[in-house]
N, CA, C and O of each residue as an XYZ file, in Angstrom:
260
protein
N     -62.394     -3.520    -76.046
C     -62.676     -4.441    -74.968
C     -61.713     -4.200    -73.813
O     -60.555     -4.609    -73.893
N     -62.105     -3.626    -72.871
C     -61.524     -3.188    -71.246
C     -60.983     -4.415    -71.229
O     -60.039     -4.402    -72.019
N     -61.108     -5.518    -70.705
C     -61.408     -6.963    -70.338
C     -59.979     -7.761    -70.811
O     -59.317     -8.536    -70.122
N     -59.781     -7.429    -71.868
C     -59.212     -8.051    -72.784
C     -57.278     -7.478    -72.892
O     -56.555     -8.150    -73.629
N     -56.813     -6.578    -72.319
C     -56.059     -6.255    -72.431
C     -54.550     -7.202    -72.108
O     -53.820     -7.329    -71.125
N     -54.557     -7.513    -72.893
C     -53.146     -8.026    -72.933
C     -53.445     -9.379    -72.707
O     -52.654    -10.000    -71.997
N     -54.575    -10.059    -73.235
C     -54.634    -11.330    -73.387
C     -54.064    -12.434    -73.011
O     -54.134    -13.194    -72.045
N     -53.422    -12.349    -74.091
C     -52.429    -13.635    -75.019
C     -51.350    -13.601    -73.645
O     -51.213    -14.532    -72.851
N     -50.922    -12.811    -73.614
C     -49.828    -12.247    -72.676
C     -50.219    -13.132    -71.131
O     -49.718    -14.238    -70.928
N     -50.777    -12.745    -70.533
C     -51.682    -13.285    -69.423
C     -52.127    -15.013    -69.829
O     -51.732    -15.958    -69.145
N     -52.716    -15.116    -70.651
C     -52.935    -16.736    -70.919
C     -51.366    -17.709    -70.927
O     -51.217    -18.820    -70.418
N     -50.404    -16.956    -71.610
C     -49.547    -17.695    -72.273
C     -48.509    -18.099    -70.785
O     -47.705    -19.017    -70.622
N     -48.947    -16.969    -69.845
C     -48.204    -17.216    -68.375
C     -48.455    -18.146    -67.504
O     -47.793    -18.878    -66.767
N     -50.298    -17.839    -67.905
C     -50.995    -18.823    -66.850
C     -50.556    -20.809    -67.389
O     -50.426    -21.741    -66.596
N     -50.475    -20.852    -68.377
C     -50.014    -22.104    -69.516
C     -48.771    -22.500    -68.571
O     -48.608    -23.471    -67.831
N     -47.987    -21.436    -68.856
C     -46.232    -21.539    -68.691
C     -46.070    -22.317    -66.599
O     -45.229    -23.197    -66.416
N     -47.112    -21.729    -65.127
C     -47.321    -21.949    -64.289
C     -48.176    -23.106    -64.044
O     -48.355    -23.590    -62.926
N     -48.752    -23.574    -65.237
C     -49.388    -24.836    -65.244
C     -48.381    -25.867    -65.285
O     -48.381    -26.837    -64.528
N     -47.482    -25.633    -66.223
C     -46.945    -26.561    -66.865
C     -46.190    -26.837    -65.736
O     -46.369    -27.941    -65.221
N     -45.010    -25.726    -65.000
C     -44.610    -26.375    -63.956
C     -45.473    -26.638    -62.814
O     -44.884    -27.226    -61.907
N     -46.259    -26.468    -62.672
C     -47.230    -26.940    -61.188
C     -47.397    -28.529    -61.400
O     -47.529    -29.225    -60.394
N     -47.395    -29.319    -63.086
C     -48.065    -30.236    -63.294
C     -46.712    -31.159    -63.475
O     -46.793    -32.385    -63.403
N     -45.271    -30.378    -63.753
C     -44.357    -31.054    -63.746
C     -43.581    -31.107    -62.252
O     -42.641    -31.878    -62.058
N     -44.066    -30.242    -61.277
C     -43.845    -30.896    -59.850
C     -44.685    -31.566    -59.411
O     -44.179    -32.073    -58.409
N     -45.688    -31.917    -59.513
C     -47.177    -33.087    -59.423
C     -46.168    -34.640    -59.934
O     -45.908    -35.616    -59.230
N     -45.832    -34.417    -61.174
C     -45.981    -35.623    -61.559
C     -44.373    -36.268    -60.989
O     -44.114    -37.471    -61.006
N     -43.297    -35.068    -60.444
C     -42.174    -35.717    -59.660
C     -42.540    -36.256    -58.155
O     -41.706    -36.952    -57.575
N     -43.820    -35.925    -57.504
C     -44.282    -36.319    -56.080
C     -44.764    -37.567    -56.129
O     -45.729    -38.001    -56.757
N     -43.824    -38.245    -55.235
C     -44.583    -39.850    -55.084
C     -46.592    -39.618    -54.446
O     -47.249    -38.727    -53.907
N     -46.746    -40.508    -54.766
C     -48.160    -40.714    -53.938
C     -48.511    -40.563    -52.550
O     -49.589    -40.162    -52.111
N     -47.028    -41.090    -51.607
C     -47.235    -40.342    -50.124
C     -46.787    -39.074    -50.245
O     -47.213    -38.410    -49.300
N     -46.110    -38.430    -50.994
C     -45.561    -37.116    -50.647
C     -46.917    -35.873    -51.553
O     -47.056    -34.673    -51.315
N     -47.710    -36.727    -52.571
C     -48.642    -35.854    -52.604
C     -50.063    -36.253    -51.501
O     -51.120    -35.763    -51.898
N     -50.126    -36.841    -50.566
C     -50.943    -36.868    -49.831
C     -50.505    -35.827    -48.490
O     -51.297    -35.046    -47.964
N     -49.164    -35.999    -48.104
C     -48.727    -34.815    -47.720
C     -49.095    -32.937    -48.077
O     -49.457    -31.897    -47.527
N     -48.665    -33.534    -49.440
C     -49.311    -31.834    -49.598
C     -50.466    -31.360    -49.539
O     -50.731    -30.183    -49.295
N     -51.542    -32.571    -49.838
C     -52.969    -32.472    -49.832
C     -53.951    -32.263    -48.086
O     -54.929    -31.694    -47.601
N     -52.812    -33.188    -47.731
C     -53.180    -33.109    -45.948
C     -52.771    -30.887    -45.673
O     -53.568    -29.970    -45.474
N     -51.443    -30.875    -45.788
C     -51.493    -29.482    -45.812
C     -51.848    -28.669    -46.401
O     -51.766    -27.577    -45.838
N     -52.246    -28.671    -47.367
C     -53.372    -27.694    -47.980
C     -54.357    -27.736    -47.619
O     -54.806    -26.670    -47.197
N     -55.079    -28.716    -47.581
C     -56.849    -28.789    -47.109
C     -57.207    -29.366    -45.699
O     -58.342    -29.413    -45.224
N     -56.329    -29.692    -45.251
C     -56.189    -30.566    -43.872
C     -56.738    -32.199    -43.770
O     -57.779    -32.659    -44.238
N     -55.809    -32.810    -43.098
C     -55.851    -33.977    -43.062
C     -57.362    -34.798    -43.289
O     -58.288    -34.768    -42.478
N     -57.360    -35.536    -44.607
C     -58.042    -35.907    -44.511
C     -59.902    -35.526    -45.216
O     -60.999    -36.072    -45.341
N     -59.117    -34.087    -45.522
C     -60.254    -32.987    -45.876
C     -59.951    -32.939    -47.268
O     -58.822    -32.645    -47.662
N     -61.266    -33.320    -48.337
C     -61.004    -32.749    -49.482
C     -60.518    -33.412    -50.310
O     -59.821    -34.345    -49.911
N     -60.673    -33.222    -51.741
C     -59.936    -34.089    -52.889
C     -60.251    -35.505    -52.827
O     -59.484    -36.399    -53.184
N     -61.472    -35.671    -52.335
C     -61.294    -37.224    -52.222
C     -61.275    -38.081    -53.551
O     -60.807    -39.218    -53.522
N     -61.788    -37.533    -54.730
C     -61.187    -38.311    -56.089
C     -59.748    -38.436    -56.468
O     -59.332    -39.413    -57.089
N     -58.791    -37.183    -55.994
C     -57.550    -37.603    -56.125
C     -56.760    -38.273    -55.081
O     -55.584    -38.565    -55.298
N     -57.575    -38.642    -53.494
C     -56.874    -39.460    -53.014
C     -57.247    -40.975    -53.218
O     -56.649    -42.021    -52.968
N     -58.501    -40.671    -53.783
C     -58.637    -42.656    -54.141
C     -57.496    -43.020    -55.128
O     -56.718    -43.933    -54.853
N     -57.394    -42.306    -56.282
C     -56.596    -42.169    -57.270
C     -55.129    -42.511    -57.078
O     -54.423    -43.051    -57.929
N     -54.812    -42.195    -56.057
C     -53.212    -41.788    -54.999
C     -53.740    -43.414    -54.877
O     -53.392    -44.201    -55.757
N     -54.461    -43.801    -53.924
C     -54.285    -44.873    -53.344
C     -54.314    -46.083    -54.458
O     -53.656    -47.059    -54.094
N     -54.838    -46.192    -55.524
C     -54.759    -47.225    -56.712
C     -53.813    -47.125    -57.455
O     -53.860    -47.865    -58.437
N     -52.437    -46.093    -57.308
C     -50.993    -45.951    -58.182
C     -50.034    -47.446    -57.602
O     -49.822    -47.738    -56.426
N     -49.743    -47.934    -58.386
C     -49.534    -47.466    -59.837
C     -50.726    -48.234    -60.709
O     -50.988    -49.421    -60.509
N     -51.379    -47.471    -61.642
C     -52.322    -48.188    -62.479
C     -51.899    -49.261    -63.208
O     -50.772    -49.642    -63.525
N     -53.160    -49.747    -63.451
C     -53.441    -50.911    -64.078
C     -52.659    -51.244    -65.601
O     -52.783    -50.198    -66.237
N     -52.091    -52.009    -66.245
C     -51.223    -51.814    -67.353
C     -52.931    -51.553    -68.629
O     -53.252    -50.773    -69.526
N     -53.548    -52.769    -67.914
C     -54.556    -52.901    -69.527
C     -55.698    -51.541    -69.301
O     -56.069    -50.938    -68.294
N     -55.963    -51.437    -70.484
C     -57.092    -50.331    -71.162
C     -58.573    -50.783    -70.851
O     -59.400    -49.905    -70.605
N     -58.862    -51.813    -70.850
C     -59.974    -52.179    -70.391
C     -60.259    -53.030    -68.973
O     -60.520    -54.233    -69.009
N     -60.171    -52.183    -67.575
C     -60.828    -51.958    -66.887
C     -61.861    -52.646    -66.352
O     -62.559    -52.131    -65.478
């Protein structure tokens, strides 16, 4: 398998760049990730499920909604 070369290797990196992408996510307050979202996609543009999301932090304590 061409395709396949070095797998594990390649997955286990892409894992390792998740993990910190998701552990600088979760140190960004809610204005400072609307910031990044404004500069990445431009103000206002885009992501609109994670800016409703942004805008309802901090969630709700109870499970049922």
């Amino acid at each position: 398998m061409a395709g396949r070369k070095n797998f594990k290797g390649r997955q286990e990196k892409r894992n390792e760049t998740a993990d910190l992408r998701e552990e600088a996510r979760e140190a960004r307050t809610p204005k400072q990730q609307f910031a990044v979202l404004d500069k990445r996609l431009g103000v206002n543009i885009g992501a609109k499920r994670e800016r409703v999301r942004l805008g309802r932090e901090p969630w709700p304590t109870s499970v049922n909604n």
